[in-house]
C-alpha positions, 0 to 999 in steps of 0.5 A: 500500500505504502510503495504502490499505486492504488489506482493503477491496481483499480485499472485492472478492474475500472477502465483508466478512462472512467477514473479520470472521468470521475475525477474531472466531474469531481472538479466540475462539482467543485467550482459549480459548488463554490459559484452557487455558494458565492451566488446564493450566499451573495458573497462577491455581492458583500466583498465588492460592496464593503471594499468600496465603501473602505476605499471610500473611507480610505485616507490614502491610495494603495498602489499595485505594488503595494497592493501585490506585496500585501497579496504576498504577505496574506499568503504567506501568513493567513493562508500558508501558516493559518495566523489568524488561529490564536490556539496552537493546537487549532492551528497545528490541527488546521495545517495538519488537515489543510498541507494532508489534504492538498497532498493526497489531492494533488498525488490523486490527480497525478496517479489517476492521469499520469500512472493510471495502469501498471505499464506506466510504473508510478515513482514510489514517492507518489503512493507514498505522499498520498498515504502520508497526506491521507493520514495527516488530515485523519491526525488533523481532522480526528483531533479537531473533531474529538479534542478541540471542537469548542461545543466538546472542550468547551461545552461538555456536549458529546462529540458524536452531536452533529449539525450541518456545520459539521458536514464538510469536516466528516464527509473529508474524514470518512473519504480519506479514512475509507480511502486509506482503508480501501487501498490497503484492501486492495493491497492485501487481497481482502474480498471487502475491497470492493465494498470499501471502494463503493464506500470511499466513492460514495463519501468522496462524491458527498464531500465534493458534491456538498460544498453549497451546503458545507464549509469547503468554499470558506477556504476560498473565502478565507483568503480574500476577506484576509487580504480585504483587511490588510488593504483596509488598514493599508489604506487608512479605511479601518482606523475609523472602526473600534478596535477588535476585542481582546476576546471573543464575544460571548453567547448566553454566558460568560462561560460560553465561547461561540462554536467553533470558534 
């Protein structure tokens, strides 16, 4: 499982073309799912129009040099690092899932059309990068969902309660785990390979079919409300605004932090 191609060892059964059918459907549901979120959502609506009224606030111009530098720097910190998470096991278990998860995508796609069938012999380091990327975002993803979550560390609500929130965060660990699981199946020969391959397929079409009902489309989102408050402070539009509190507002009580949070 560690050294081989899962998906050259599927072509023996599942047609190469059929495997990179349904990935690119996958890619389909992907930005069709995150322009329905932006439409219904009216998301683009709400950054255009508060980023017209800051630069209208603004005491000073932003030039495109200055403009691309701040792009770097929102990079650099909000997304590659996750700075904004002020809990270091939030954020460890957030870059855990986020640098696991473009891993295994990223090998997936390369194996599926590049290496599809055993004549085309995959560089071990492929099948070894999509299982390291697989079981980084189950050690992210199981410690976000069992230890960190606010409603179970802070609560003391059982960590099997689910809400819609938590669609997109169970449906990437079931098709990660279940896909970790069918590969190694397959490896071994086991006669539940073949259920297991249903399963995986099934979790994954959720996860990637979900996404106007899940929280897949904020890490595009993210990003750009990130870059939208350093151009804010660049120029000038946000020192009218109170400064942000030293904690997190509260809901109900003093003792209750909001979810998530």
């Amino acid at each position: 499982m560690f050294t081989s191609n899962p998906f050259a060892e599927l072509s023996a059964s599942i047609s190469p073309g059929v495997m990179q059918t349904y990935v690119i459907v996958m890619v389909i549901l992907v930005v069709a799912g995150t322009l329905f979120d932006v439409w219904h959502k009216k998301s683009a609506k709400y950054f255009f129009e508060n980023y017209r009224k800051a630069k209208n606030k603004g005491t000073q111009d932003v030039g495109g040099g200055e403009m691309v530098s701040l792009a770097i720097q929102t990079a650099a910190s909000e997304v590659l690092t996750s700075s904004e998470f002020c809990n270091a096991r939030r954020r460890i278990a957030h870059l855990l899932t986020m640098y696991g998860f473009l891993a295994y995508v990223i090998t997936t796609v390369v194996m599926v059309f590049m290496y599809p069938t055993p004549a085309t012999p995959t560089p071990v380091i492929l099948p070894q990068l999509w299982t390291i990327g697989g079981l980084m975002v189950c050690l992210g993803g199981y410690w976000f969902w069992f230890f960190i979550r606010v409603d179970v560390a802070a609560e003391g609500n059982s960590p099997f309660r689910i809400v819609r929130a938590d669609l997109f965060i169970l449906s990437l660990l079931a098709s990660v785990t279940l896909g970790l699981v069918w590969a190694y199946l397959q490896a071994a020969g086991s006669t539940w390979t073949t259920v297991f391959l249903g399963l995986y397929l099934l979790t994954t079409t959720l996860l990637f079919g979900s996404i106007p009902w899940s929280k897949f489309s904020h890490m595009f989102f993210k990003p750009a409300a990130a870059l939208q408050k350093r151009v804010a402070e660049a120029d000038g539009s946000r020192s009218n605004m109170p400064a942000p509190a030293d904690k997190p507002a509260v809901f109900g009580s003093a003792r209750r932090l909001p979810r998530n949070y």
